[in-house]
C-alpha positions in Angstrom: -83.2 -78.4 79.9 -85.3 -76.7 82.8 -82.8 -73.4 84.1 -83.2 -73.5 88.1 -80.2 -71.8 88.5 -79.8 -68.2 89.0 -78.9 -64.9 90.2 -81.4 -62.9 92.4 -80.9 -59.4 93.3 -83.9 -57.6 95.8 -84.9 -53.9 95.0 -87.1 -52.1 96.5 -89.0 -49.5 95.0 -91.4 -46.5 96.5 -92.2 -45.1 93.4 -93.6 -45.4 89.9 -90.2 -43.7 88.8 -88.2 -46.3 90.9 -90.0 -49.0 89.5 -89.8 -47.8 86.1 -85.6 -46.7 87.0 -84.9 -50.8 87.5 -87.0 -51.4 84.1 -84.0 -49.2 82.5 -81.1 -50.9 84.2 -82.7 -54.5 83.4 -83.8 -53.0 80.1 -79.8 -51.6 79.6 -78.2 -55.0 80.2 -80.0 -57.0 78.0 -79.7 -53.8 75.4 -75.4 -54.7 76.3 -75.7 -58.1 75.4 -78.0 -58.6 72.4 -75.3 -55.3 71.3 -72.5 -57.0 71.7 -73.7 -60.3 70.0 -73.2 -62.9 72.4 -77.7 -63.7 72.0 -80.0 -62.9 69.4 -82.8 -62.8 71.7 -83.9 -62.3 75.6 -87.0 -63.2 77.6 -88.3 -61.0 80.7 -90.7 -62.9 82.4 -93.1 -60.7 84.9 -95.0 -62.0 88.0 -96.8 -60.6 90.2 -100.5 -59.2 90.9 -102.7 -56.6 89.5 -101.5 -53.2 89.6 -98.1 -54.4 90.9 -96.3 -52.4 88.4 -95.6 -54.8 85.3 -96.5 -52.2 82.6 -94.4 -49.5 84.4 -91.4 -51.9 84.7 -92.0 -52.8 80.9 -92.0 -49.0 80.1 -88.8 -48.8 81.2 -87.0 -51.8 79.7 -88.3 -50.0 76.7 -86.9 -46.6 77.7 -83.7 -48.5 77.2 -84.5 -49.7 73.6 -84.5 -46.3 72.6 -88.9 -47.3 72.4 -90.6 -44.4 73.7 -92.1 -44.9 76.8 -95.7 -43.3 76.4 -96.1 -45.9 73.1 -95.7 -48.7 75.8 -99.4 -49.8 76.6 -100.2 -53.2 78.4 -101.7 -55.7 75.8 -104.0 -57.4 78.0 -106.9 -57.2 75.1 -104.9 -58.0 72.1 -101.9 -60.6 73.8 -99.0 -58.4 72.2 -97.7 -55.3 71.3 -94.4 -55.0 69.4 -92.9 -52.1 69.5 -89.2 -51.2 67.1 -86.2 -49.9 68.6 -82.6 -50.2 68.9 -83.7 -53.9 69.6 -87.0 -54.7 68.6 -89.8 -55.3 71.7 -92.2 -58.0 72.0 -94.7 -57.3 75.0 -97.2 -60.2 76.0 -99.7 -60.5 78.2 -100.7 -63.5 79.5 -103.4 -62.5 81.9 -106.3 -63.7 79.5 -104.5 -67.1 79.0 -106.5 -70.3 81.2 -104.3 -73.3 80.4 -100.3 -73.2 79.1 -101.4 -75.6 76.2 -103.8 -72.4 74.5 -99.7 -70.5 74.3 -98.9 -73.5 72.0 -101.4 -73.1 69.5 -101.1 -69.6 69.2 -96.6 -69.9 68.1 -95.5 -68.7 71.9 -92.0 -70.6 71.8 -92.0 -69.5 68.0 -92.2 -65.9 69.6 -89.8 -66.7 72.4 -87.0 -67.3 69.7 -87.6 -64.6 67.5 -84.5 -61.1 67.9 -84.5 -58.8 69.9 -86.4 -58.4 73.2 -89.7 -60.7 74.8 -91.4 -59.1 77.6 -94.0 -61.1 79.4 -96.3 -60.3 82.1 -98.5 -62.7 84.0 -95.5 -65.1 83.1 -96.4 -67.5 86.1 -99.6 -68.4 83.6 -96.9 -70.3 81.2 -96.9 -73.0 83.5 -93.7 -74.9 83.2 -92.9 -73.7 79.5 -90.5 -70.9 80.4 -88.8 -72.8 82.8 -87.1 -74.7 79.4 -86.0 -71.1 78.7 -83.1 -69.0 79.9 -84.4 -66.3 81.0 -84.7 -62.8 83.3 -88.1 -63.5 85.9 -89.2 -60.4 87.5 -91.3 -60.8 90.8 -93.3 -57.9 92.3 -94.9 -58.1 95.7 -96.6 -55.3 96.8 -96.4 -53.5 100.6 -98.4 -50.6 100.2 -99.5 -47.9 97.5 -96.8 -47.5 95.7 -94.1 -49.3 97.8 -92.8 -52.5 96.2 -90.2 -55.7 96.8 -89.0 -56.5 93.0 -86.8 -59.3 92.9 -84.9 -59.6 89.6 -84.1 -63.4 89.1 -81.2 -63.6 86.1 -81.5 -67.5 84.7 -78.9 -66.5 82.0 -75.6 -68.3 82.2 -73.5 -66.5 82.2 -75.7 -63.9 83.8 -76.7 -61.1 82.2 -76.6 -58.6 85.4 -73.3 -59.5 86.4 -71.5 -59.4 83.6 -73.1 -55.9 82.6 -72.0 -55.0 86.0 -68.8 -56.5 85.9 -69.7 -58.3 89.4 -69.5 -61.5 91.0 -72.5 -62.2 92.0 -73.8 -65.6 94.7 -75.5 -68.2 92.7 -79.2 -69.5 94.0 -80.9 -72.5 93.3 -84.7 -71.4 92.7 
């Protein structure tokens, strides 16, 4: 089942702090939910180019783990990082990755599945496989040194943002 459907809410950030602050509330919602027992597991799927803010984002999702933020390092050399908390913390990074069909043969849906939370940046290198997924899908576009548009993307249904929030929220197709 490919998820298309979603909710998208804009941010935008001037600072590392700001982009690390909507890390924490994405980070805090998901924390709610895999609490509260409705999932097992979540996926955070990152796009966006180099030096966008990825890591910094991901430091702060794991802020709200209860994972100390200066253990949060980008795994760009060694694919992932897992890191315990409250929740445990996969982080991948798919930056090194050519073609979607090398995620297979290393276990990436097996990794997908597992408890607790999945961070991915360079996501748009999955191809099509996350798309199968429900999912959170961080974009990042950058306007200037440290002035960003993030737009959160919530492919959950029910989402995950609005019911943390206890909001309506307009559905989009993507």
């Amino acid at each position: 089942m490919t998820h298309t459907r979603c909710i998208e809410v804009p941010f935008a950030s001037r600072s590392r702090q700001s982009t690390e602050g909507i890390g924490v509330l994405v980070g805090s919602c998901l924390l709610e939910m895999l609490t509260v027992g409705t999932r097992s597991s979540a996926i955070v799927a990152l796009v966006g180019p180099l030096g966008a803010g990825k890591t910094v984002l991901t430091g702060g999702v794991a802020m709200s783990l209860g994972i100390e933020r200066s253990a949060v390092a980008s795994p760009t050399f060694v694919l992932e990082r897992n890191y315990g908390g409250r929740q445990p913390m996969r982080h991948l990074d798919l930056y090194r990755i050519d073609d979607p069909d090398q995620l297979m043969e290393v276990g990436f849906e097996e990794e997908l599945e597992k408890p607790g939370v999945t961070v991915i940046e360079w996501a748009e290198r999955a191809g099509d496989l996350l798309e199968l997924y429900e999912r959170i899908e961080i974009g990042f576009e950058v306007l200037g040194d440290e002035a960003r548009r993030i737009t959160v993307r919530d492919f959950y249904q029910p989402s995950v943002i609005a019911g943390c929030f206890g909001v309506g929220a307009a559905v989009s197709s993507y």
